[in-house]
VOBA-1610 file (N, C-alpha, C; in pm, whole numbers, padded with zeros to 5 digits, always signed):
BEGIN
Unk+00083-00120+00000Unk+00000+00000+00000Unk+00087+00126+00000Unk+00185+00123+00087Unk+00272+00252+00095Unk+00390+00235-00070Unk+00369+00123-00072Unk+00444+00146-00277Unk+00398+00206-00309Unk+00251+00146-00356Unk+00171+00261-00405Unk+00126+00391-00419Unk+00169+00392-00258Unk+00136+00563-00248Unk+00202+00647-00320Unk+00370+00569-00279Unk+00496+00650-00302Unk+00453+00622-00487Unk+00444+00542-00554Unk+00444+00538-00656Unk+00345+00658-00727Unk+00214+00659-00659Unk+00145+00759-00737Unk+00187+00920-00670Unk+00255+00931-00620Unk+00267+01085-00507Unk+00448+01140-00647Unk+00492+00975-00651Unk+00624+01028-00784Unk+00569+01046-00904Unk+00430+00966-00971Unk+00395+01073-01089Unk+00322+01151-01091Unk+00282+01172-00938Unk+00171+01324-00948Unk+00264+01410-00989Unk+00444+01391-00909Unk+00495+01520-00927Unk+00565+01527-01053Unk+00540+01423-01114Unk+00640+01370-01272Unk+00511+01507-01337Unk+00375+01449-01309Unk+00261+01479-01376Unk+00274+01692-01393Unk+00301+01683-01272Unk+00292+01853-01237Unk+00440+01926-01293Unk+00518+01860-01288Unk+00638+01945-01359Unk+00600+01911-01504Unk+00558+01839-01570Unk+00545+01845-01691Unk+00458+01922-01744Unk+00297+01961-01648Unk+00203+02032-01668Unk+00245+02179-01687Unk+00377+02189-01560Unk+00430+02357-01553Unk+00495+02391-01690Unk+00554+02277-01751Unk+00621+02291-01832Unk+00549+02340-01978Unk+00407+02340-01950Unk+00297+02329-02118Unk+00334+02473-02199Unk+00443+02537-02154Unk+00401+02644-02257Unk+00536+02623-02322Unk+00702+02500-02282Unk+00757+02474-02394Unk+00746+02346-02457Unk+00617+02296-02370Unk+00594+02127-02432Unk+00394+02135-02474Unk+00353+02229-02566Unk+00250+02254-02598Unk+00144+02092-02666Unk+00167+02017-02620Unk+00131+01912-02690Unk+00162+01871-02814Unk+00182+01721-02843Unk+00211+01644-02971Unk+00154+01741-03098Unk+00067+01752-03096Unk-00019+01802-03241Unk-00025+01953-03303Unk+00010+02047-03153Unk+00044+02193-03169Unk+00223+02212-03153Unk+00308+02145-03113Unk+00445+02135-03125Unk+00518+02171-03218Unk+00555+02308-03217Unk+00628+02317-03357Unk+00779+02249-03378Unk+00822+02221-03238Unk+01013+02177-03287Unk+00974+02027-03292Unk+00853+01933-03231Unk+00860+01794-03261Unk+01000+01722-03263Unk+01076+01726-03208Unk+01186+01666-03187Unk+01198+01536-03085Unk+01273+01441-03107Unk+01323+01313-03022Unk+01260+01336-02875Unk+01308+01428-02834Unk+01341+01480-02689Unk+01198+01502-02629Unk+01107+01567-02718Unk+01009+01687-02708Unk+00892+01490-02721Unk+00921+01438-02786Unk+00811+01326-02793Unk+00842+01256-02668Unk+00949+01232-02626Unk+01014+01147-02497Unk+00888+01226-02389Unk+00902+01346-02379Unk+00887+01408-02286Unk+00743+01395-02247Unk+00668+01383-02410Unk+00547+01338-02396Unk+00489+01183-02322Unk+00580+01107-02346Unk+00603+00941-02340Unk+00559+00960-02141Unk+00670+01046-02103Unk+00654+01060-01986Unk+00610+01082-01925Unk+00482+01185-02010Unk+00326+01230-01988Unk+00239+01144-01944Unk+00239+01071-02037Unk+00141+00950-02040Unk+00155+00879-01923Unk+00238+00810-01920Unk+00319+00723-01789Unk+00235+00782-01651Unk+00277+00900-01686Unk+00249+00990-01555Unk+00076+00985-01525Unk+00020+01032-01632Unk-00128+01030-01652Unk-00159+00898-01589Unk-00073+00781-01627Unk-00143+00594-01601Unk-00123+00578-01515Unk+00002+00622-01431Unk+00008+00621-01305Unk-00066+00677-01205Unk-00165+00778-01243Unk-00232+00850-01163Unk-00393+00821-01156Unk-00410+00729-01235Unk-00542+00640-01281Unk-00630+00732-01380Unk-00540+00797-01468Unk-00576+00862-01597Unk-00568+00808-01722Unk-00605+00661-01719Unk-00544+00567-01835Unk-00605+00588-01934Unk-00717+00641-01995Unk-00804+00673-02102Unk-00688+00824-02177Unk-00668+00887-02099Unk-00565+00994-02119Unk-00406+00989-02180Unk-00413+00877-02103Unk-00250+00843-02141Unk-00267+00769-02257Unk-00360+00661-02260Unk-00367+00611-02426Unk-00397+00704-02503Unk-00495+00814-02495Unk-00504+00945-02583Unk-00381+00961-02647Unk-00282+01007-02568Unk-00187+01089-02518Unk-00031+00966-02612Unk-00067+00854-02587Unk+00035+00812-02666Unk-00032+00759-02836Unk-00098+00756-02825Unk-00179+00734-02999Unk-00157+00846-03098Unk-00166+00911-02991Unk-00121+01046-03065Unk+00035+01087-03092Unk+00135+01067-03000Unk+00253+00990-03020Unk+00310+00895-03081Unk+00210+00832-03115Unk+00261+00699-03185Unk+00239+00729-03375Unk+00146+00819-03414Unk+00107+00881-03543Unk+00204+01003-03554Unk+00274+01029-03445Unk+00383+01167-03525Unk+00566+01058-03491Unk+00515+00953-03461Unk+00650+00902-03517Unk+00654+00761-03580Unk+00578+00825-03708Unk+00550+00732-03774Unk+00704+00747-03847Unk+00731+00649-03904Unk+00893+00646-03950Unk+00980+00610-03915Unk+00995+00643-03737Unk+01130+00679-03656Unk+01108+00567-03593Unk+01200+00449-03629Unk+01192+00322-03539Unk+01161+00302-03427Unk+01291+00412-03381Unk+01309+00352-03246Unk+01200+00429-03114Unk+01133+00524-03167Unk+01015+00587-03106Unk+00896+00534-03131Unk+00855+00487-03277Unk+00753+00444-03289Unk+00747+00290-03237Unk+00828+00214-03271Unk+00869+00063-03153Unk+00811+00096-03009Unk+00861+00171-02958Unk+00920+00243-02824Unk+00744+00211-02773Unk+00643+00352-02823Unk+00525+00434-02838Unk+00434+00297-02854Unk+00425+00203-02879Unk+00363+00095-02948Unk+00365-00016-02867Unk+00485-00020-02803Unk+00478-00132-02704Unk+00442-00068-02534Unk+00486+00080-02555Unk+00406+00168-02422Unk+00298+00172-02438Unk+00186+00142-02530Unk+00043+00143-02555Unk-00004-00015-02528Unk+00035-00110-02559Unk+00081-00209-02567Unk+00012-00279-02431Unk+00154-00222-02326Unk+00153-00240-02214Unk+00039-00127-02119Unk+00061-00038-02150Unk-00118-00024-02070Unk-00271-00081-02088Unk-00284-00112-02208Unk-00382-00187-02266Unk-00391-00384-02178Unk-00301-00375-02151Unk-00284-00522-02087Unk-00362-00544-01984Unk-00378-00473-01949Unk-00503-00444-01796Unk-00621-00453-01832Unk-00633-00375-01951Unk-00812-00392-01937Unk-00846-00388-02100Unk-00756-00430-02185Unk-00808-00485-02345Unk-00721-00564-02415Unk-00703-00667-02369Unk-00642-00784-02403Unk-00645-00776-02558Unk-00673-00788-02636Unk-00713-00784-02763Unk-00631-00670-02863Unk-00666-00546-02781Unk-00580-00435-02836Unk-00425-00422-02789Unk-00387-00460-02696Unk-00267-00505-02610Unk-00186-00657-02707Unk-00228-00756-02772Unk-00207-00828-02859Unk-00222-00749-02979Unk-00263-00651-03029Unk-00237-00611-03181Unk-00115-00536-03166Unk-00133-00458-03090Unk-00020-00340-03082Unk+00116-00414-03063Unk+00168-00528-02940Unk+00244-00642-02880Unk+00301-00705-03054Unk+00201-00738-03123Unk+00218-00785-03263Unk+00245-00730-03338Unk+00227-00613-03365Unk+00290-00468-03490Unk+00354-00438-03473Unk+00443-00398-03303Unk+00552-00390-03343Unk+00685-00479-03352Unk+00600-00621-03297Unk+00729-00703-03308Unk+00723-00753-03494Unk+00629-00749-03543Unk+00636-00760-03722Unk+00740-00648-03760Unk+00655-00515-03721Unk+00729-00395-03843Unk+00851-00374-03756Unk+00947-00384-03636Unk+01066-00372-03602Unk+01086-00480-03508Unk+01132-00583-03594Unk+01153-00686-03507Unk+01292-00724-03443Unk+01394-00607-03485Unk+01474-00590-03456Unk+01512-00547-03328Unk+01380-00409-03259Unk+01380-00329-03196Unk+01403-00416-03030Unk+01438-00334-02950Unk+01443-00393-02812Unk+01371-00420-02767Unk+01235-00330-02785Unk+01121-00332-02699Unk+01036-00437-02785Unk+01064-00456-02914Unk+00975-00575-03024Unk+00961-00723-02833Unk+01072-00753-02759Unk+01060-00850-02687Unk+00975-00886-02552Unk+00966-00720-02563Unk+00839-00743-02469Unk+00751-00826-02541Unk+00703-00793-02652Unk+00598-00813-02750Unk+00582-01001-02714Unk+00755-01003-02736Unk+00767-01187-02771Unk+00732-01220-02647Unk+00778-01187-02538Unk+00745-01261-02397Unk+00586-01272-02355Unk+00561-01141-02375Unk+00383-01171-02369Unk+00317-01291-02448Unk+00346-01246-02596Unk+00303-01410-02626Unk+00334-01492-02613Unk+00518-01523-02576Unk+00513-01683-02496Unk+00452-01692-02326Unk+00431-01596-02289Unk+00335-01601-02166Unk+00206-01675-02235Unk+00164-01605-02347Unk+00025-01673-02383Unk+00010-01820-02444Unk+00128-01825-02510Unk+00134-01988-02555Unk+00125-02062-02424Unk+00224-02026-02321Unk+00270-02141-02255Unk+00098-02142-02173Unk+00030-02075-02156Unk-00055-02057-02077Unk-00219-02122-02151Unk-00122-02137-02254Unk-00259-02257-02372Unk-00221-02388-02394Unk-00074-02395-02318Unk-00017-02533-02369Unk+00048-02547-02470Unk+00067-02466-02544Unk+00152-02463-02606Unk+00312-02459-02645Unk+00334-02589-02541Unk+00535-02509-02500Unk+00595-02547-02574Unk+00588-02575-02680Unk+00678-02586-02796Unk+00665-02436-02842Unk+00558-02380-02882Unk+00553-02177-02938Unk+00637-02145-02836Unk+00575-02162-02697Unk+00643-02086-02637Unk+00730-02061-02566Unk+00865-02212-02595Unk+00983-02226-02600Unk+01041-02169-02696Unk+00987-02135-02802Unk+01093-02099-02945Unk+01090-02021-02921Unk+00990-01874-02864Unk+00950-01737-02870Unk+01079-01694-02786Unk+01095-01795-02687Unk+01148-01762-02545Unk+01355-01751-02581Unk+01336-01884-02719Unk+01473-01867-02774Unk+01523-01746-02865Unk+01383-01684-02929Unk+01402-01568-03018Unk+01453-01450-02940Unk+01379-01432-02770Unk+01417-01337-02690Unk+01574-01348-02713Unk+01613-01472-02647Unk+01755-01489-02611Unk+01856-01445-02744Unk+01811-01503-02834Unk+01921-01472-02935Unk+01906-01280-02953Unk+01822-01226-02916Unk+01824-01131-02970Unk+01850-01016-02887Unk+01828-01039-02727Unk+01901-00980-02631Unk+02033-00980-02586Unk+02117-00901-02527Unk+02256-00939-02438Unk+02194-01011-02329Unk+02292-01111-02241Unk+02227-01157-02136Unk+02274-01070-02023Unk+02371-00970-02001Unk+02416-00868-01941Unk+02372-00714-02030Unk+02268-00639-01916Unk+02238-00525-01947Unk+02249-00381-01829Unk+02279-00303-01858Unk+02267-00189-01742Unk+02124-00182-01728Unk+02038-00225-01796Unk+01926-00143-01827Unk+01835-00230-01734Unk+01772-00230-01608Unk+01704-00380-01583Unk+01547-00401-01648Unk+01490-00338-01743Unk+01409-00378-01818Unk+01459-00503-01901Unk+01527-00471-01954Unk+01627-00564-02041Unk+01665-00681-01981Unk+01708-00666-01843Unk+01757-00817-01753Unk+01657-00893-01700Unk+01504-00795-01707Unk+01411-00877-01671Unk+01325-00953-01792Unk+01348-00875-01900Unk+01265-00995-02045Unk+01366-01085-02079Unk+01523-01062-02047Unk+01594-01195-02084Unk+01567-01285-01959Unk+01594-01291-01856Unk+01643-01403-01733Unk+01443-01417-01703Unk+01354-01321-01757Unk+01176-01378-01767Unk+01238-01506-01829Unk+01247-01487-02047Unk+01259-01539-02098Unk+01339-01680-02068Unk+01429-01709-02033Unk+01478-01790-01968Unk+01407-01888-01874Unk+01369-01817-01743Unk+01272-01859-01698Unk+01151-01946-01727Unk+01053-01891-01803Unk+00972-01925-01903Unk+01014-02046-01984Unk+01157-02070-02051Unk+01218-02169-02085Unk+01211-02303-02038Unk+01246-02285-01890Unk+01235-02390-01801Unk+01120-02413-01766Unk+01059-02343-01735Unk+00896-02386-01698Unk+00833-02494-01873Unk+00902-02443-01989Unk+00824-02511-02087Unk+00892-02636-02081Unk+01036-02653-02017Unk+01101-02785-02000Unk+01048-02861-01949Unk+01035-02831-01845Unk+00959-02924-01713Unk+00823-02944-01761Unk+00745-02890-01862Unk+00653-02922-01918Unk+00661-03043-01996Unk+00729-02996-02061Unk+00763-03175-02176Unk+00832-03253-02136Unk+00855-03246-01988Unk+00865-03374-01924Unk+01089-03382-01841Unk+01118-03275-01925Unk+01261-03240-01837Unk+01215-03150-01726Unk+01259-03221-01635Unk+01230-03179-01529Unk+01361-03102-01476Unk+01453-03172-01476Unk+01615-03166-01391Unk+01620-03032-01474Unk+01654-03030-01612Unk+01702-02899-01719Unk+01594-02754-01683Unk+01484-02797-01676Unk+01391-02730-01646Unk+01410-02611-01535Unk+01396-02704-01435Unk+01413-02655-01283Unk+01564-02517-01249Unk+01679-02600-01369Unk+01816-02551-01327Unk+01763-02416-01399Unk+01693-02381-01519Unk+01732-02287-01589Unk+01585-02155-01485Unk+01524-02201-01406Unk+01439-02108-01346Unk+01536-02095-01232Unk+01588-02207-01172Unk+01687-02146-01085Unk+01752-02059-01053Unk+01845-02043-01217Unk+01917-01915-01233Unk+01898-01827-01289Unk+01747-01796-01315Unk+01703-01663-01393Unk+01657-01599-01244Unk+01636-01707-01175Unk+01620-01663-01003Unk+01719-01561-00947Unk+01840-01661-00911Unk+01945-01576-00905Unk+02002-01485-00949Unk+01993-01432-01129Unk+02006-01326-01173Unk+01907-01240-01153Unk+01762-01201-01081Unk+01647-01137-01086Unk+01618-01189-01006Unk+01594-01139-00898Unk+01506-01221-00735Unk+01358-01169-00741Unk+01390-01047-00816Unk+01214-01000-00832Unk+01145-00992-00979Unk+01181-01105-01022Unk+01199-01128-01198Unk+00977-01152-01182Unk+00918-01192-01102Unk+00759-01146-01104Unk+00677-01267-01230Unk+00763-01320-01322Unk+00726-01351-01485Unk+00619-01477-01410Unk+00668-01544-01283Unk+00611-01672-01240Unk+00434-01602-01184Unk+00402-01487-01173Unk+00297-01439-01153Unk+00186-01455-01282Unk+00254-01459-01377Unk+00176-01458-01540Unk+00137-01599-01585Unk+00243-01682-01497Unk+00203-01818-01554Unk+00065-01929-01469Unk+00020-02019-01588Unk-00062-02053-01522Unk+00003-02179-01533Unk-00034-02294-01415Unk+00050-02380-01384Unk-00047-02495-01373
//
């Protein structure tokens, strides 16, 4: 409960310095410099808005973000899987298209793996652990397994994770077990075992 608090009391004030800020961050659509920086800033908007139980706003708020960087990989990737992931709560459906467009049109991208882990969350969670062992190998090949970044250390050593759980599914148990072990030990609060259904 007191996470929470602290969590929504840090984007009220994310929310309010950005609000002070509206006369050099005039919104996505009236923005005349539209620059990298100036869309980030918006990104952070949103966040802020979802965090504050303004989620109708913040999807506003990044759709509209997501149509002025149309082009720019690594924003529109970015914008797509941040829509993505708020949608996961309460429109499963639209949260799988978005999860899917951008792991098609930049599948290169970093954030494309969120995309992959959700759906091997969803395979493995249909039985499917053959999909959602391979999905789980696509993560790996396509991440470092060492990152500064711990978004990054948590969809690889998830992915991993997830691995073993599809082991011990098809019946390796021993291989299984070792490889959740140590996605353990690399991530103690790796959470991915919350998604699965068992």
């Amino acid at each position: 409960m007191l996470r929470r608090l602290s969590d929504f009391n840090l984007y009220q004030r994310m929310l309010g310095h950005l609000d002070a800020s509206a006369a050099e961050f005039p919104g996505p659509s009236a923005d005349p410099i539209f620059d990298d920086n100036h869309l980030q800033c918006y990104a952070y908007k949103a966040i802020a808005l979802n965090g504050t139980g303004k989620q109708q706003d913040a999807v506003a708020l990044l759709g509209e973000l997501l149509d002025r960087a149309q082009g720019n990989a690594a924003l529109e990737g970015k914008f797509g899987e941040d829509l993505a992931m708020l949608y996961q709560s309460s429109n499963g459906a639209a949260a799988a298209q978005f999860f899917g467009w951008v792991t098609q049109k930049y599948p290169s991208h970093p954030w494309a793996n969120i995309g992959r882990l959700a759906f091997a969350v969803q395979a493995f969670n249909g039985k499917d652990f053959a999909g959602a062992k391979k999905l789980t190998d696509d993560i790996t090949n396509a991440l470092p397994e060492r990152s500064w970044m711990p978004w990054v250390q948590k969809i690889y050593w998830g992915a991993v994770y997830l691995r073993g759980c599809c082991l011990q599914s098809q019946g390796q148990m021993q291989g299984g077990a070792a490889l959740k072990q140590l996605a353990m030990s690399k991530v103690p609060d790796l959470n991915i075992q919350k998604r699965l259904k068992s």
